[in-house]
N, CA, C and O of each residue as an XYZ file, in Angstrom:
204
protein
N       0.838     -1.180      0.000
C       0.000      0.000      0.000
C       0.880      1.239      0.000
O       1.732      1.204      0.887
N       0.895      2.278     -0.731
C       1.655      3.298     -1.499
C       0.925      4.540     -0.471
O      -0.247      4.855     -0.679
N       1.400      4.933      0.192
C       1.071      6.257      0.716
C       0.149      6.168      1.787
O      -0.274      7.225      2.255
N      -0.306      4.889      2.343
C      -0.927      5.058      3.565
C      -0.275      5.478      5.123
O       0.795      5.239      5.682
N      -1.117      5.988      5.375
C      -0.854      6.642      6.933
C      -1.255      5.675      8.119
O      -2.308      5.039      8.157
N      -0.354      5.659      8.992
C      -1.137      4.649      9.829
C      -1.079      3.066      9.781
O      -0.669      2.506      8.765
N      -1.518      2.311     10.960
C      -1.375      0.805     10.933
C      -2.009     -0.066      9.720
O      -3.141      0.136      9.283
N      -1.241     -0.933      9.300
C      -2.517     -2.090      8.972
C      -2.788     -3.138      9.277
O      -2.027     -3.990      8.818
N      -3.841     -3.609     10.086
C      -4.283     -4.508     10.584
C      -4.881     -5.385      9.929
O      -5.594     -5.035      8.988
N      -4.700     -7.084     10.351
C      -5.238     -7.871     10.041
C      -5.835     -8.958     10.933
O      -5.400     -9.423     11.987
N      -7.089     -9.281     10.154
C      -7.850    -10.064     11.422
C      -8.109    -11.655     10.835
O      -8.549    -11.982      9.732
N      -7.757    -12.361     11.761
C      -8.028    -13.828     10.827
C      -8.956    -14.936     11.873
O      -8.549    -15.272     12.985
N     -10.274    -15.414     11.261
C     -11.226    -16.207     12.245
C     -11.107    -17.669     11.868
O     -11.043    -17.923     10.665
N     -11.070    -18.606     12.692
C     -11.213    -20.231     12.136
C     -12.120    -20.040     13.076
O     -12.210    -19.398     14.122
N     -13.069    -21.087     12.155
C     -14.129    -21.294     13.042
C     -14.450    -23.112     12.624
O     -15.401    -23.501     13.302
N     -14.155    -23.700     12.141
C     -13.905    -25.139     11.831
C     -12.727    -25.658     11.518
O     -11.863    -25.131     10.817
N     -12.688    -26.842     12.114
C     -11.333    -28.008     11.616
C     -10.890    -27.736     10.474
O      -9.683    -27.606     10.268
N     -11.855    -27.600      9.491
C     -11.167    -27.542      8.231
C     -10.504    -26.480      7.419
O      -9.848    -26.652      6.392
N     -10.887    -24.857      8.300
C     -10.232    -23.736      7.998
C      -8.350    -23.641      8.352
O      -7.735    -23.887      9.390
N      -7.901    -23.210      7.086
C      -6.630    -23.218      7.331
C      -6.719    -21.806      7.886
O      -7.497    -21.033      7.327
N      -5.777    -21.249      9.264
C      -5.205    -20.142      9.637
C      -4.245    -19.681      8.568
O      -4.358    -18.644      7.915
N      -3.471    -20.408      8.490
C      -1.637    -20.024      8.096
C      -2.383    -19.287      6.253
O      -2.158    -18.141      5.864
N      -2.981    -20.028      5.697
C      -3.642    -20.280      4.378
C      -4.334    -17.878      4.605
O      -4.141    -16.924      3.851
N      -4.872    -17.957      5.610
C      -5.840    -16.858      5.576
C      -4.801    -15.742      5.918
O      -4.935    -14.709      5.263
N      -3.752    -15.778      6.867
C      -2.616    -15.045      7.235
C      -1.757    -14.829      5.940
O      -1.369    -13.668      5.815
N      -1.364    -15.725      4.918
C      -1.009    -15.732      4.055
C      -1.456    -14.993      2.765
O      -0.874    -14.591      1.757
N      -2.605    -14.982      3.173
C      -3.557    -14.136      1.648
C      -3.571    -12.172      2.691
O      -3.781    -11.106      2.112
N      -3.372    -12.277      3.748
C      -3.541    -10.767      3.934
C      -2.191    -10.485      3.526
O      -2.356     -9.558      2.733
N      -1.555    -10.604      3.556
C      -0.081    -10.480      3.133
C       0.545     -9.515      4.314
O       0.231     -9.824      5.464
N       1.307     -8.501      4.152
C       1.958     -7.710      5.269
C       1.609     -6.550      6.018
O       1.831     -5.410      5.610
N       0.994     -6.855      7.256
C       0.257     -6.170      8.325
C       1.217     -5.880      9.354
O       2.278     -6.446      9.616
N       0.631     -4.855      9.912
C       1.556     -4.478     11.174
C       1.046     -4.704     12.471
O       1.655     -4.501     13.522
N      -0.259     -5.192     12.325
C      -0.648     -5.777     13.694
C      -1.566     -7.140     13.339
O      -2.302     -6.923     12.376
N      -1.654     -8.069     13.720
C      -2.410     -8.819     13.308
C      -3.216    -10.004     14.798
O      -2.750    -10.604     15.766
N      -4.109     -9.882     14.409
C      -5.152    -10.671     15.200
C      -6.076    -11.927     15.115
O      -7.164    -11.859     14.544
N      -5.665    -12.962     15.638
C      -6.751    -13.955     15.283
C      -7.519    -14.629     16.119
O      -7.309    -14.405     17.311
N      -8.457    -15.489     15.815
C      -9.770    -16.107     17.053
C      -9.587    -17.616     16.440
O      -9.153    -17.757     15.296
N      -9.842    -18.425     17.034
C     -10.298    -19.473     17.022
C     -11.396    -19.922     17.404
O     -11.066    -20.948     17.998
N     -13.048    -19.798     17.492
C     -14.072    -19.970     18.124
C     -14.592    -20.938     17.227
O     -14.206    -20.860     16.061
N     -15.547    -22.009     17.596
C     -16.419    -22.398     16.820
C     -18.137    -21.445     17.062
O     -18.031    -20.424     17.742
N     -19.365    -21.729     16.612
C     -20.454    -21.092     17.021
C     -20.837    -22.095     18.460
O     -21.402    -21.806     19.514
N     -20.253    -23.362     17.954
C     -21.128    -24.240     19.763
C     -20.234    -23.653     20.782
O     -20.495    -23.451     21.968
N     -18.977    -23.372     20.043
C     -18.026    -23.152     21.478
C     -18.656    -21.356     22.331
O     -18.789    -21.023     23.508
N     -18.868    -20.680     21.121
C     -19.449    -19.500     21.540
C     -20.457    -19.445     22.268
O     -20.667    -18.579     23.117
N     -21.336    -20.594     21.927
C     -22.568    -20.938     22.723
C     -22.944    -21.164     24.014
O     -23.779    -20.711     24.797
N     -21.859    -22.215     24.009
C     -21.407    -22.509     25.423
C     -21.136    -21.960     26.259
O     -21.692    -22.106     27.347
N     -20.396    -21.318     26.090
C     -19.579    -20.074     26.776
C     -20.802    -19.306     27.299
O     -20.849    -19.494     28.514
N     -21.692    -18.613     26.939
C     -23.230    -18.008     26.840
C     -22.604    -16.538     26.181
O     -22.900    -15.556     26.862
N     -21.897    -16.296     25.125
C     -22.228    -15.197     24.207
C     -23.034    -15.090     23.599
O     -23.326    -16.038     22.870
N     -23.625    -14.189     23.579
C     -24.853    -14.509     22.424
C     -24.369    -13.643     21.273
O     -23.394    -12.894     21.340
N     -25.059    -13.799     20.331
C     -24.821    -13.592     18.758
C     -26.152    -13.211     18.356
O     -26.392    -12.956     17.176
C-alpha cells in the first residue's frame, strides 16, 4: 500500500477443523498488527455469548 498513513491490521477467524489459519494469514499479506480467534459457534454458545 503506497502512501498510507497509519497501521494495517489484520484479522483472521477459524471457526472449523477444516479452515486453514496459516492459508488466511497468508492471503492478507503484510500487516503491522495482526489478530486472530479461534471460536467455533457451539463453542461460543457454550460459553453463553450470544450472537
Amino acid at each position: 500500500m503506497t502512501g498510507h498513513k497509519g497501521q494495517v491490521v489484520g484479522y483472521v477467524r477459524v471457526s472449523a477443523a477444516d479452515q486453514n489459519e496459516a492459508r488466511q494469514v497468508e492471503a492478507l499479506g503484510a500487516v503491522d498488527k495482526m489478530f486472530s480467534e479461534k471460536v467455533s459457534g457451539k463453542t461460543a454458545h457454550d460459553c453463553g455469548v450470544d450472537r
